[in-house]
C-alpha positions in Angstrom: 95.9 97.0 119.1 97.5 95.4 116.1 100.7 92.7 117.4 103.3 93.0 115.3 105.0 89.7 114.7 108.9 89.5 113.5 109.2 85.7 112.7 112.6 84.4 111.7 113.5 81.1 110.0 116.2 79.0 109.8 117.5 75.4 110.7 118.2 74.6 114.1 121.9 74.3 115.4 124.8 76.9 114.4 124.3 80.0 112.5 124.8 79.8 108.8 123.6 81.5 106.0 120.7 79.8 106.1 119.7 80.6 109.9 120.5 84.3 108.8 116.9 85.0 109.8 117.4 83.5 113.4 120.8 86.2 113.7 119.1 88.9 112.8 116.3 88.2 115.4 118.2 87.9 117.9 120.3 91.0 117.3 117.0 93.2 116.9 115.8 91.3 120.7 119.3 93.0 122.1 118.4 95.9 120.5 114.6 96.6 121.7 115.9 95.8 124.7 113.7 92.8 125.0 113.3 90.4 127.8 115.2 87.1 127.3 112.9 84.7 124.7 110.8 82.3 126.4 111.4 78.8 124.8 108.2 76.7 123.8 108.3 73.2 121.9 107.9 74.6 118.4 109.3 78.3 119.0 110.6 80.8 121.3 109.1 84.2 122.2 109.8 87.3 123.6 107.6 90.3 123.7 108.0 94.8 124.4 104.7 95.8 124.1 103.3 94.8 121.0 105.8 93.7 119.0 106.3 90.3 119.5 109.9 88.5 118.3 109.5 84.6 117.2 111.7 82.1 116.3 110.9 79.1 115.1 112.5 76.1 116.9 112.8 73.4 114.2 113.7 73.0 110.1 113.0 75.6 107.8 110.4 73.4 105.7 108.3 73.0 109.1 108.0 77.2 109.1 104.0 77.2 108.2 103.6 75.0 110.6 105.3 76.4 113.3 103.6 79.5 112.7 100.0 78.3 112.7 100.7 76.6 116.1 102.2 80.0 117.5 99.2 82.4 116.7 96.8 79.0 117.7 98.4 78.9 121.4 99.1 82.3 121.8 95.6 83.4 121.1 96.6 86.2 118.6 94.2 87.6 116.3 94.6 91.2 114.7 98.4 90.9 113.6 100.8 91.6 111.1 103.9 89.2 110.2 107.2 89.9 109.1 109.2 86.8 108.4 112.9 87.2 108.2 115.0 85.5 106.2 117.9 84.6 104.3 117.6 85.8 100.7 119.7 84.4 98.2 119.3 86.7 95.4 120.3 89.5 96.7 123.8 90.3 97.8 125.1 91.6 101.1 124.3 94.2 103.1 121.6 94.3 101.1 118.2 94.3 102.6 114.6 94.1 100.9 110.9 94.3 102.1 108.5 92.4 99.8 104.9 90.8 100.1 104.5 87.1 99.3 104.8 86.3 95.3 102.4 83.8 94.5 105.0 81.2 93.4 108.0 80.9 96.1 111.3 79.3 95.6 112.1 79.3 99.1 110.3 76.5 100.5 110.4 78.1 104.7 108.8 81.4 102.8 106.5 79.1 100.9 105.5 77.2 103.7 104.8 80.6 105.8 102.9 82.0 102.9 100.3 79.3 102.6 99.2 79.5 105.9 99.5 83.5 106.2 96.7 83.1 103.1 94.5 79.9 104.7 94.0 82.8 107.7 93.6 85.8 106.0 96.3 87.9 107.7 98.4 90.6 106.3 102.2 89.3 105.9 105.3 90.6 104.3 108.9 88.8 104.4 112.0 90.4 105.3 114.3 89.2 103.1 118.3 89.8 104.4 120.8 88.7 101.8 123.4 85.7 101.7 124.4 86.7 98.2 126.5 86.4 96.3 125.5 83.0 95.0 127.7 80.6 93.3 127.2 80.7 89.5 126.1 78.1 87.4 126.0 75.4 90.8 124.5 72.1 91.0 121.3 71.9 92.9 123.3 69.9 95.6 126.4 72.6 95.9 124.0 75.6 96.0 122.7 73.4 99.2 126.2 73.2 100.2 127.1 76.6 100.2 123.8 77.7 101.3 124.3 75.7 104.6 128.2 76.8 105.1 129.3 78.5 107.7 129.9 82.9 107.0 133.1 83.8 107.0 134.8 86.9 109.1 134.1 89.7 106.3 130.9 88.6 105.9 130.3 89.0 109.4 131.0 92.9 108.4 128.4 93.0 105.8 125.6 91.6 108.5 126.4 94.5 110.5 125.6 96.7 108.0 122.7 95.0 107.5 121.4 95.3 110.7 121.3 98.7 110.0 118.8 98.8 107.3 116.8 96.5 109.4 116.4 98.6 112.6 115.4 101.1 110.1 112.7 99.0 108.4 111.8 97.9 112.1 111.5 101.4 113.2 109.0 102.4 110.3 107.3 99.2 110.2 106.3 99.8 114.0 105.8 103.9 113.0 103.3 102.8 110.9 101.8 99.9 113.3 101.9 97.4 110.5 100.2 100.1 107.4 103.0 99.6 105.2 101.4 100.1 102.2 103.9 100.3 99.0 106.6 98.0 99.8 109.0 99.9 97.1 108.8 103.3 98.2 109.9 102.1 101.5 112.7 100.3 100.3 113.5 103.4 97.9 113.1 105.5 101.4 115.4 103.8 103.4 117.7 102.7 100.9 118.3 106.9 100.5 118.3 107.6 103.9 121.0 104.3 104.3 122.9 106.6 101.6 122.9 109.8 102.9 123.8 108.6 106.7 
């Protein structure tokens, strides 16, 4: 049987839009009703059947790495990946499935995406967004704000994204890791988000 692997990034410490990934994680643990996550040195793990949940225990540049040393000492061959993740261009509650582009900007997805391709295995990234981003910012105050905290309303929006990711969850497990066209699912659910 084919694990299914939901792999979230983000920075260790408090959540902020940058540890999005780890937030929505843990929220989809609670809601598979998985058992509590088993801390390693490099990550954390918790399994229901499976599908496996993993977050990765150190700085978002160090995801690759992390990765390769999960499947290595956890012996898993046949998989598929899902990494969530805090996207930046899109906005809230806004939620996208994508496979890896061949250049990345984001340097956790980047990292994750070279080793997914150095072993061959099927991975797609989860991308939950942070946006709106600041206009016309300095590379050092779009770090800023993408480390700052979320505010209260915000807060409101990740609920609603957690919808449309126990929906891509649900069909991504459905179809034990076939997705096939990434943008007729995200044409799918986005309708069936709409008429719900």
């Amino acid at each position: 049987m084919v694990s299914l692997i939901f792999f979230s990034l983000g920075n260790p410490g408090p959540i902020n839009r940058h540890s999005t990934g780890h937030y929505i994680l843990k929220q989809l643990e609670e809601g598979f009703d998985a058992p509590p996550m088993t801390r390693k040195k490099k990550y954390s793990i918790s399994r229901v059947d499976n599908v496996l949940f993993v977050r990765s225990n150190s700085y978002m540049n160090d995801s690759g790495a992390l990765l390769r040393s999960f499947l290595t000492e956890e012996h898993v061959r046949q998989c598929v990946v899902v990494v969530v993740y805090d996207d930046f261009e899109l906005n809230m509650p806004k939620v996208r499935l994508q496979q890896f582009k061949r250049n990345e900007s984001h340097n956790g997805i980047k990292s994750v995406a070279q080793v997914l391709n150095s072993l061959a295995i099927q991975g797609y990234k989860l991308g939950v967004g942070i946006g709106p981003k600041p206009v016309g910012a300095s590379k050092d105050a779009m770090a800023s704000w993408v480390l700052s905290k979320i505010s209260r309303e915000e807060n409101e929006l990740l609920e609603t994204s957690m919808q449309y990711v126990y929906k891509y969850v649900h069909e991504i497990i459905e179809r034990e890791g076939d997705i096939g066209d990434c943008g007729k699912l995200n044409a799918t659910i986005t309708k069936a988000m709409s008429e719900s």
